[in-house]
N, C-alpha and C positions, 0 to 999 in steps of 0.2 A: 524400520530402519530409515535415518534421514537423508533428504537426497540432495546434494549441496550442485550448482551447477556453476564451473568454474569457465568464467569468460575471457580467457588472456590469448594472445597473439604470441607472445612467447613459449613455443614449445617444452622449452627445460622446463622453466616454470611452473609451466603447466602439469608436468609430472611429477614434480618434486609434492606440490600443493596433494594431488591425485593421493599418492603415494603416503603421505601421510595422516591425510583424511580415512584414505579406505583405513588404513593401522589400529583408527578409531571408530572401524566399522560405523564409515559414514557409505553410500551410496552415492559414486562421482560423476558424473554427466561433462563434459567435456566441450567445448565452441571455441576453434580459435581468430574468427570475425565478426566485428559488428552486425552486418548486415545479416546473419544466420541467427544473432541470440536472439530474437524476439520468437523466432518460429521455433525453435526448438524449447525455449522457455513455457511457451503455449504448449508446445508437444510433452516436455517431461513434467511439469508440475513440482517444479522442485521446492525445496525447504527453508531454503536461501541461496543467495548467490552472493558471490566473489566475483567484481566486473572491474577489469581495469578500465583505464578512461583512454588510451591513447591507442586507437584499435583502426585495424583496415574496415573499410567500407560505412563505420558509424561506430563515434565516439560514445563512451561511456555517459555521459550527461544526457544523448538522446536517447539512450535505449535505457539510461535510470526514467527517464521521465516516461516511457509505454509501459515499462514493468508497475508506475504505481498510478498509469492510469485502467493497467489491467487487473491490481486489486494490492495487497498489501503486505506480501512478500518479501521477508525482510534482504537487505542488499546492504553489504563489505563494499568499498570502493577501493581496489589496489592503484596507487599510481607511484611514477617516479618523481610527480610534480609535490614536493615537500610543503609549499609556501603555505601560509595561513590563509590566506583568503581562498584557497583550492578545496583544504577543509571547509570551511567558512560556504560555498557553495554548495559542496554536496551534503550539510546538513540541511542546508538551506531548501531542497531538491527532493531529500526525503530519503538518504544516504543513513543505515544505521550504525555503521562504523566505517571508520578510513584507516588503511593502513597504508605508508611511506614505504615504496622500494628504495636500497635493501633490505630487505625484513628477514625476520627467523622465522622456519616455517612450523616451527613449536610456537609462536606467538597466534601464528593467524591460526590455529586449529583451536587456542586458550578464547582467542576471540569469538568464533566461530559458536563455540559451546557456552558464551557466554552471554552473545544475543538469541542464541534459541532457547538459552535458559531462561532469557528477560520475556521471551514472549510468550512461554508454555505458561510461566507465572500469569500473566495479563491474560490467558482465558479463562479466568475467574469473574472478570467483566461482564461477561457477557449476559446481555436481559433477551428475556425470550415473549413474544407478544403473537400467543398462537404461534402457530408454523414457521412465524419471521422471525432469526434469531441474529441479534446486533450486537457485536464484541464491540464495545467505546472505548479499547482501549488496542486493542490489535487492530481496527478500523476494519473488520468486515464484515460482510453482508450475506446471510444464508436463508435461501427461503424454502419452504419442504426440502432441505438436507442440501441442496443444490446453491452454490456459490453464486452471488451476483455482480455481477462485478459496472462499478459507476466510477464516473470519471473523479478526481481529488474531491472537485469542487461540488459536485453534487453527494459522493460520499460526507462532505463536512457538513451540507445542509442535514443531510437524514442523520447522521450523530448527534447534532445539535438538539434538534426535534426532538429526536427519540430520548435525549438524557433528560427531557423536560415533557414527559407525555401532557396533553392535554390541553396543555397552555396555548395560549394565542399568540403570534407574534406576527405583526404588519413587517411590509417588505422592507421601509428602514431598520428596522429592528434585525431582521435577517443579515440583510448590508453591512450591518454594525458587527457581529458577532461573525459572521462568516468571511465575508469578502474584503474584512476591515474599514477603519474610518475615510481611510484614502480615498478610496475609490471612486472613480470619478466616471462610471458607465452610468447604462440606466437600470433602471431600478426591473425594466422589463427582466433582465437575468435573473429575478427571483422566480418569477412565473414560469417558465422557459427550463428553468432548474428544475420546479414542482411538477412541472409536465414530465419530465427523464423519469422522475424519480414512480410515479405514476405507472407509468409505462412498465418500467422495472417490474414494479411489483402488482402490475397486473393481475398475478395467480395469486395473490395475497387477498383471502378470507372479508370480506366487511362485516364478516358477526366477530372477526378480532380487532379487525381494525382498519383507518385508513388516513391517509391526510388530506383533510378538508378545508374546502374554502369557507368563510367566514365574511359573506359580503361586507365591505365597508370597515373591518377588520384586518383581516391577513388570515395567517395560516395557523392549522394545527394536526399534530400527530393524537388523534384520535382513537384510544383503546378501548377494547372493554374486561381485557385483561392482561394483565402485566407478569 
């Protein structure tokens, strides 16, 4: 059974959402403040969320942005604010639908069944490298069975890697493909990045694999089998 956790401040709402999720034998988990959904998000583990944006103690945009530095959990954005660029943000954020109050709460259940259907598809992605298993397409990370969870930007560096075993790539190169052409830090954030991601995968095997450095080169995700 899937567990959907509905983040809204508004009471009715909240049951009405509840009430016709469970109909379709979803498992409902309930928050109605900001400041409570990251803890109880950590505590249930749910399937997706439903997060409005205009919430007591923390807005929906801060607590989209901990939920997808805590792994990749797909998140509905409900709000009243209709305008384009509101959308326009929270795809931008990492939002996998948005829905406009007043809504029908036959639509948000259509929705609801429609991004977990888009993600149960995308675990056909997944490459396995020894024990390290890396879905490139639902963006997560599992090592002996166990979830790992990295922040955006170092989960992009190890997708990258990983969809390109072997290969070499210098820290412009990285810069280029990950952090974009803009970027105007130093190039130290790719090392700094490779250290996290290291650390992470500590328990991770070197007769499977590892990413190594390449003096005077750069970087690579090193397997010896895929």
């Amino acid at each position: 059974m899937k567990k959907i956790l509905i983040v809204e401040d508004e009471f009715a709402i909240s049951q009405v959402l509840k009430a016709y999720l469970m109909k379709q034998n979803y498992e409902v988990v309930q928050c109605y403040s900001g400041g409570e959904a990251i803890e109880l998000f950590e505590k249930e583990v749910p399937d997706l969320v439903l997060l409005d944006i205009m919430l007591p103690g923390k807005n929906g945009w801060a607590i989209l942005k901990e939920i997808r530095s805590l792994g990749s959990c797909p998140v509905i954005m409900l709000t009243a604010l209709g305008d384009v660029n509101y959308r326009l943000e929270g795809f931008g954020e990492g939002a996998d639908d948005y829905i406009t109050k007043p809504f029908i709460a036959d639509e948000v259940v259509a929705r609801v069944k429609a991004v977990l259907r888009r993600i149960s598809s995308e675990k056909s992605s997944t490459i396995n490298f020894g024990k390290l298993h890396i879905d490139l397409k639902g963006h997560s990370v599992r090592l002996e069975g166990k979830e790992i969870f990295l922040t955006p930007r170092d989960l992009s560096v190890l997708l990258f890697l990983a969809n390109k075993p072997n290969q070499t790539f210098t820290r412009d190169q990285l810069i280029e493909h990950v952090w974009g052409w803009d970027y105007d830090g130093s190039d130290r954030a790719v090392d700094l990045s490779i250290k996290r991601l290291r650390k992470a995968l500590v328990n991770w095997s070197k007769d499977e694999g590892e990413i190594r450095t390449l003096r005077g080169l750069g970087y690579q995700f090193n397997v010896h089998q895929k």
